[in-house]
KEBA-204025 format. One record per residue (C-alpha): x negated, y negated, z. Coordinates in Angstrom, 2 decimals, always signed. Example, Ala and Ser with C-alpha at 12.3 -4.5 7.8 and 13.67 -1.06 7.14 Angstrom:
BEGIN
-12.30,+4.50,+7.80
-13.67,+1.06,+7.14
END
This chain:
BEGIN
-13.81,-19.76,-53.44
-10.48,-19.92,-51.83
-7.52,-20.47,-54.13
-5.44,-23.11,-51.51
-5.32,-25.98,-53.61
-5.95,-29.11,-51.86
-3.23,-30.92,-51.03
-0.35,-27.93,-50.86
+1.57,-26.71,-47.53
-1.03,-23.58,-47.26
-3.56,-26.59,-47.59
-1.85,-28.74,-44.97
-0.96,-25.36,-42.83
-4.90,-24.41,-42.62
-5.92,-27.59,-41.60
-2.99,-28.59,-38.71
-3.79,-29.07,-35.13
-7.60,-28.98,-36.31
-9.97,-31.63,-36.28
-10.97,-32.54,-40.16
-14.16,-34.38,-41.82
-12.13,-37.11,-42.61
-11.57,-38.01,-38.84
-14.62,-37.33,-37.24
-14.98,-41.10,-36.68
-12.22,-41.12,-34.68
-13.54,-38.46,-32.27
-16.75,-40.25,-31.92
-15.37,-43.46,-31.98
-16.47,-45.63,-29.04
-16.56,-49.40,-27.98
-18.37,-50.74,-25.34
-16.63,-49.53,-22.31
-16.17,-45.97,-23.69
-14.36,-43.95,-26.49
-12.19,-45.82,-29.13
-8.50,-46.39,-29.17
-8.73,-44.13,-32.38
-9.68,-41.29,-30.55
-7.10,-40.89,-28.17
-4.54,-41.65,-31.28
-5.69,-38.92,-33.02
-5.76,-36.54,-30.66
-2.01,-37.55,-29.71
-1.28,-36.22,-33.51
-3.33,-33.20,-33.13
-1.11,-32.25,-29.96
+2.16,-33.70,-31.46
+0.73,-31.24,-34.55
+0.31,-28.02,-32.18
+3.61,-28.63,-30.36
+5.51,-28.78,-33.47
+3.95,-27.09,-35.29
+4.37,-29.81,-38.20
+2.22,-32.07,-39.98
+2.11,-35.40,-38.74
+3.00,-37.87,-41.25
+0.23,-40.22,-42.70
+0.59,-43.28,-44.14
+0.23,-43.88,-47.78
-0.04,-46.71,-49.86
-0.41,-47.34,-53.80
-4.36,-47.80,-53.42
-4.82,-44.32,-51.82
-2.15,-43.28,-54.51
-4.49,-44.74,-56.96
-7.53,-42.77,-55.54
-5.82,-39.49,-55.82
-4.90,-39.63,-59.16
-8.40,-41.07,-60.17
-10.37,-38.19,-58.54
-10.35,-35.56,-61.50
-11.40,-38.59,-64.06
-14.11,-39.24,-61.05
-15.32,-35.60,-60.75
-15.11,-35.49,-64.73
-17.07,-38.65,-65.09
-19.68,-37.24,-62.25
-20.56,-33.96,-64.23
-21.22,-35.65,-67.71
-23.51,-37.78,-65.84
-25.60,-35.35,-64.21
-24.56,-32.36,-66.63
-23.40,-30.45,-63.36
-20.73,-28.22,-62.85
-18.34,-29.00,-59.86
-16.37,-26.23,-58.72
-13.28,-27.37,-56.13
-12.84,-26.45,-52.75
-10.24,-26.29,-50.07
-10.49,-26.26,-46.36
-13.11,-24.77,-45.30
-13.77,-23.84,-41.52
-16.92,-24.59,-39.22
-18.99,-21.93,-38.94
-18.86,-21.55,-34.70
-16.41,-24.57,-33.65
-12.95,-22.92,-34.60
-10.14,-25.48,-34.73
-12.24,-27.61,-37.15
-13.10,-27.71,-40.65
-13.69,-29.77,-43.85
-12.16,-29.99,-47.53
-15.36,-31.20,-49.70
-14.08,-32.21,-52.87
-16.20,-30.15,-54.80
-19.40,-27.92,-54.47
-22.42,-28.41,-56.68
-24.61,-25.13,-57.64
-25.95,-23.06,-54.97
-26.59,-26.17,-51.89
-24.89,-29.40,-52.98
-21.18,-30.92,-52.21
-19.76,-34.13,-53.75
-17.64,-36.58,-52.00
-15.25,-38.45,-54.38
-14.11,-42.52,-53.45
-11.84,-44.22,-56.22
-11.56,-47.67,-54.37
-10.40,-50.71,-54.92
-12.36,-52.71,-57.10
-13.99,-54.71,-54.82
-15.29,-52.23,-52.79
-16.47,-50.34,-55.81
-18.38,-53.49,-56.09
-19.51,-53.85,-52.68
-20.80,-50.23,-53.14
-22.96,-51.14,-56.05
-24.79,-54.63,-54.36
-25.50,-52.27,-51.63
-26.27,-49.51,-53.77
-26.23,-47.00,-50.81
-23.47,-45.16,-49.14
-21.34,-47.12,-47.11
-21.85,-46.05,-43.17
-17.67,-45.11,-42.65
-18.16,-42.29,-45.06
-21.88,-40.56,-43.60
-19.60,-38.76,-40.30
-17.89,-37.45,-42.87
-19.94,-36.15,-45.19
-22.14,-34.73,-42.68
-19.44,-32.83,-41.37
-18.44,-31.22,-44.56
-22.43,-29.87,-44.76
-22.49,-28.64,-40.96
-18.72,-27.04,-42.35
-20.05,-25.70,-46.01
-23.60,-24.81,-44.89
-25.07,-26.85,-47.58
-28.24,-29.31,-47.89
-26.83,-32.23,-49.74
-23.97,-34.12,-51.03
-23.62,-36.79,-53.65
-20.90,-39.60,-53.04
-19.39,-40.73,-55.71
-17.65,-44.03,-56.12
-15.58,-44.45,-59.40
-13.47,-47.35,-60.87
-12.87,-46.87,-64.60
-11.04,-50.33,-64.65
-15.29,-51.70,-64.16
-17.45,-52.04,-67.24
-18.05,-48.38,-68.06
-22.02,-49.03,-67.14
-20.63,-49.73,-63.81
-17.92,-47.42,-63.28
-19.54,-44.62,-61.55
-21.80,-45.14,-58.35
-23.49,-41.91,-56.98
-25.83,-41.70,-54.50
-27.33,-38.32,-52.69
-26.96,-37.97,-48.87
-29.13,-35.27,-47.60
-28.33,-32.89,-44.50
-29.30,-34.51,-41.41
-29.28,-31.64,-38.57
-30.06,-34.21,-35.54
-26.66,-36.03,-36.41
-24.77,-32.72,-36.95
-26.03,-31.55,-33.62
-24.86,-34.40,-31.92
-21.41,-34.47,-33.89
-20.71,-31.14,-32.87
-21.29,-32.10,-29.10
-18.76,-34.17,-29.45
-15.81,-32.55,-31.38
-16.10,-29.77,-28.69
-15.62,-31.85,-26.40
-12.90,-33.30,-28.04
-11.41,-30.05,-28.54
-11.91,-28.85,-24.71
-9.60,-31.58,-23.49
-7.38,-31.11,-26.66
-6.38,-27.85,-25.46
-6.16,-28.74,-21.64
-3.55,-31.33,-22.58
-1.62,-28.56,-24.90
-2.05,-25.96,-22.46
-0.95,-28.99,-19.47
+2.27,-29.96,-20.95
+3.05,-25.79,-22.10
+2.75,-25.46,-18.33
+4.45,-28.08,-17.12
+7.66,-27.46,-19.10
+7.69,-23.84,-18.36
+8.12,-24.38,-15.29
+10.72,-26.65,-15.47
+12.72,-23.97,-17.43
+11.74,-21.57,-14.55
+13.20,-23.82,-11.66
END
């Protein structure tokens, strides 16, 4: 396994200008007259990202504060459960589409990834009526299996401030090829007119400095 730990600057410099799991929404994003505002802001930070050559600033709040700190306690809580041992990951590229990747939060055994949530508590909640993954979080955890080459992934919702009978939520998403097929479509796509509008504006400029 490679030893970038999540969340460092080699983490952050492996994964700039690249399309990431945790945006694959965005690139398939689409309303009823076409693609998603989301898209097109996204791929206005992946260009800021290759221009600069600096990460783009995210926005962070004290609930996504709370999730990070949570997720050991999660991924602890998730192998007493199942008796599994989790062994972290970083960034890990796609096999054929270069320019994109994933950062599972853990792999399980020879096939398996786990995706770790530390919500709010109401969400955890939400999870647990529904008891099924919520639909935000499938793009993304197919894309980590198309990225990882693996079969299956179990997301993981944890609140220890729940009853401790209700504090963990896990639930097994299996590899769905048809979807991955059709996600990949569209990230290259994504990617093709990424690097027009790069390559555009590198043009443009240059000859501006020329003249």
């Amino acid at each position: 396994m490679s030893e970038i730990v999540q969340g460092s600057p080699d983490w952050f410099a492996a994964r700039l200008g690249k399309v990431t799991a945790s945006r694959v929404a965005d690139v398939v994003a689409r309303t009823k007259t076409g693609y998603g505002a989301s898209r097109a802001t996204y791929m206005g930070q992946l260009i800021a990202e290759r221009l600069t050559g600096e990460v783009q600033e995210s926005y962070t709040n004290a609930a996504m504060q709370w999730g990070t700190e949570q997720e050991p306690n999660a991924r602890a809580a998730y192998e007493f459960r199942t008796d599994a041992t989790v062994d972290l990951a970083s960034f890990v590229p796609h096999p054929t589409i270069a320019d994109s990747g994933a950062s599972p939060d853990g792999y399980v055994g020879a096939d398996g990834l786990i995706e770790i949530k530390c919500p709010g508590t109401s969400t955890h909640i939400d999870t647990l009526l529904g008891r099924s993954v919520p639909g935000k979080y499938l793009t993304q955890i197919q894309w980590q299996l198309a990225c990882c080459g693996r079969g299956w992934c179990d997301f993981i919702s944890f609140d220890p401030r729940m009853p401790e009978s209700m504090s963990l939520f896990i639930s097994r998403v299996q590899r769905d090829d048809k979807l991955i097929a059709e996600l990949e479509d569209e990230v290259r796509k994504f990617l093709a007119e990424l690097d027009a509008k790069v390559s555009d504006l590198r043009d443009q400029y240059a000859r501006q400095r020329a003249a």
